[in-house]
N, C-alpha and C positions, 0 to 999 in steps of 0.2 A: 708192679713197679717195672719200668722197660726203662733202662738205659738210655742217655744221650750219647751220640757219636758224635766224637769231633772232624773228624776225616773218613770215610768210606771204604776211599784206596788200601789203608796199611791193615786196614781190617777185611780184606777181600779173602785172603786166607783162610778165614772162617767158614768162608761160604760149602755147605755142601750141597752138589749138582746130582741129586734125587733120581733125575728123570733116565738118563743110559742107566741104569744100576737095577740089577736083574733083583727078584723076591729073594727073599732072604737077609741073613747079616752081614753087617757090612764094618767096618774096624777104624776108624780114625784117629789118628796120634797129633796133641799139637803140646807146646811147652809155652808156657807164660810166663813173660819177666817182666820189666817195668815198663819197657817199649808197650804193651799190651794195655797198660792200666793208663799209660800217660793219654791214650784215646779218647778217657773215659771226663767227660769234665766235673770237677767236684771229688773225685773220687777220695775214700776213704783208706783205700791202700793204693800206697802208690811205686812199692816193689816188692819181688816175690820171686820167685823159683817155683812152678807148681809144673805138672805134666797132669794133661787133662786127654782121659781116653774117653771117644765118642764111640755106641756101637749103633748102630743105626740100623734096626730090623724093618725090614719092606715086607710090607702085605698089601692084598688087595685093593684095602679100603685106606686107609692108615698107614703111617710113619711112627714108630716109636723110638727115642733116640734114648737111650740110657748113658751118663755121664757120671765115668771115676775123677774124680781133681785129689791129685795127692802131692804134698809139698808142702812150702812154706811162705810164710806171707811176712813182711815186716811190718810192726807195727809199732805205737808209743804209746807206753806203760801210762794208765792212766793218773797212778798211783806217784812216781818217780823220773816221769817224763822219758828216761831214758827207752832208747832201742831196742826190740828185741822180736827174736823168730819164733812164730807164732803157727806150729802143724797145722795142716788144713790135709782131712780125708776125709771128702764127702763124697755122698752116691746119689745123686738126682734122677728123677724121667720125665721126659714131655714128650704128650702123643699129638700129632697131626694128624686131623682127619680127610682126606679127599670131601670135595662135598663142592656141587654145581651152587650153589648161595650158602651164604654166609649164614653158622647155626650160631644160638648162642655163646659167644666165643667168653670163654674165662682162662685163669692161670693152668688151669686141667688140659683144655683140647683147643690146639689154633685149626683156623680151618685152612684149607691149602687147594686152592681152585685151579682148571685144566691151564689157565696160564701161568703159574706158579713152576719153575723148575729146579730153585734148591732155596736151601734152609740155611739162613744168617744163624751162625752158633755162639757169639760174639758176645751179644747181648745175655744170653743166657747162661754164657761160663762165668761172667762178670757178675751177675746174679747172684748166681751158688756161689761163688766165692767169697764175696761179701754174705751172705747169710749163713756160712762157715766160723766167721771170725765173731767170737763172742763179743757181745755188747759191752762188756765193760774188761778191756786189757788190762790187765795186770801181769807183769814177767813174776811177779815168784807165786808162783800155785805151790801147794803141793806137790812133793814126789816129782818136778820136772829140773831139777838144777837150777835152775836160773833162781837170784836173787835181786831183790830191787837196791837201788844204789844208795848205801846206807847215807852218804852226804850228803846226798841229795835231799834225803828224806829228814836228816836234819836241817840242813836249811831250808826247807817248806814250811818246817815247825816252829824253826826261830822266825821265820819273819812273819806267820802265821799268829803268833804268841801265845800258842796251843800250851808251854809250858808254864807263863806268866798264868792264863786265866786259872788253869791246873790248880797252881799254888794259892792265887790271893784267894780267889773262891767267890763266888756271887752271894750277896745276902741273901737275894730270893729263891735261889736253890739251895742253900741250906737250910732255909726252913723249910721247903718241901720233903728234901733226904729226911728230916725227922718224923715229917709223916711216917716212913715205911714201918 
């Protein structure tokens, strides 16, 4: 899954320039807010506060970039619609391999040829981040404070008629419940 960009320019930040950068590790700090996600079209989060560290190891053959994303994302409760801050700490790796043609390229190893001189990081923190945020939000977990907003969740109900069916009852699942 590779990200669409909407603009190039506001995402040039991203870019890391590989080629002056002696062997060894290398440290990179960026912070993501909604400026960041508004790039992304479609996007599923569309503001956040996350601090995302790059450590970019150089070797011979290979680039290995290791990424912390720690912070917070907003997101809407799937359960009560409302708003709520949803942690994000995750730990990602993608390795680049030098290589004169292109090897079998997967999600594992991109290949990066001698005219190649830095690594769009943009697409790939947009990535982990979204595959950070659990598939189904809900603001009241367990053990986290947040609660879902109890009005809400009665009006979903009433006009759902979750308490009506409750009561009257279906003929044809009461006579199932007696099977049990």
């Amino acid at each position: 899954m590779r990200a669409n960009y909407r603009s190039l320019r506001s995402l040039r930040t991203y870019s890391i320039p590989f080629t002056g950068l002696k062997l060894g590790k290398h440290e990179f700090d960026y912070v993501i807010d909604a400026d960041f996600f508004k790039e992304f079209e479609y996007s599923l989060v569309k503001n956040g506060k996350l601090e995302v560290r790059v450590e970019l190891d150089k070797q011979e053959t290979m680039i290995i970039l290791n990424f912390h994303i720690k912070g917070a994302v907003e997101l809407t409760c799937d359960r009560c619609l409302s708003e709520y801050q949803q942690p994000v700490d995750a730990k990602e790796q993608q390795v680049y391999k030098f290589a004169e043609e292109d090897i079998d390229e997967d999600d594992e190893i991109i290949t990066l040829h001698k005219n190649d001189t830095e690594i769009d990081v943009a697409g790939l923190i947009y990535e982990y981040i979204n595959v950070a945020v659990p598939f189904i939000a809900v603001c009241s977990n367990e053990g986290n404070g947040r609660d879902c907003d109890k009005d809400m969740l009665d009006r979903l109900n009433e006009l759902s008629g979750g308490d009506e069916n409750e009561k009257s009852g279906d003929p044809r699942w009461d006579a199932l419940k007696k099977l049990k």
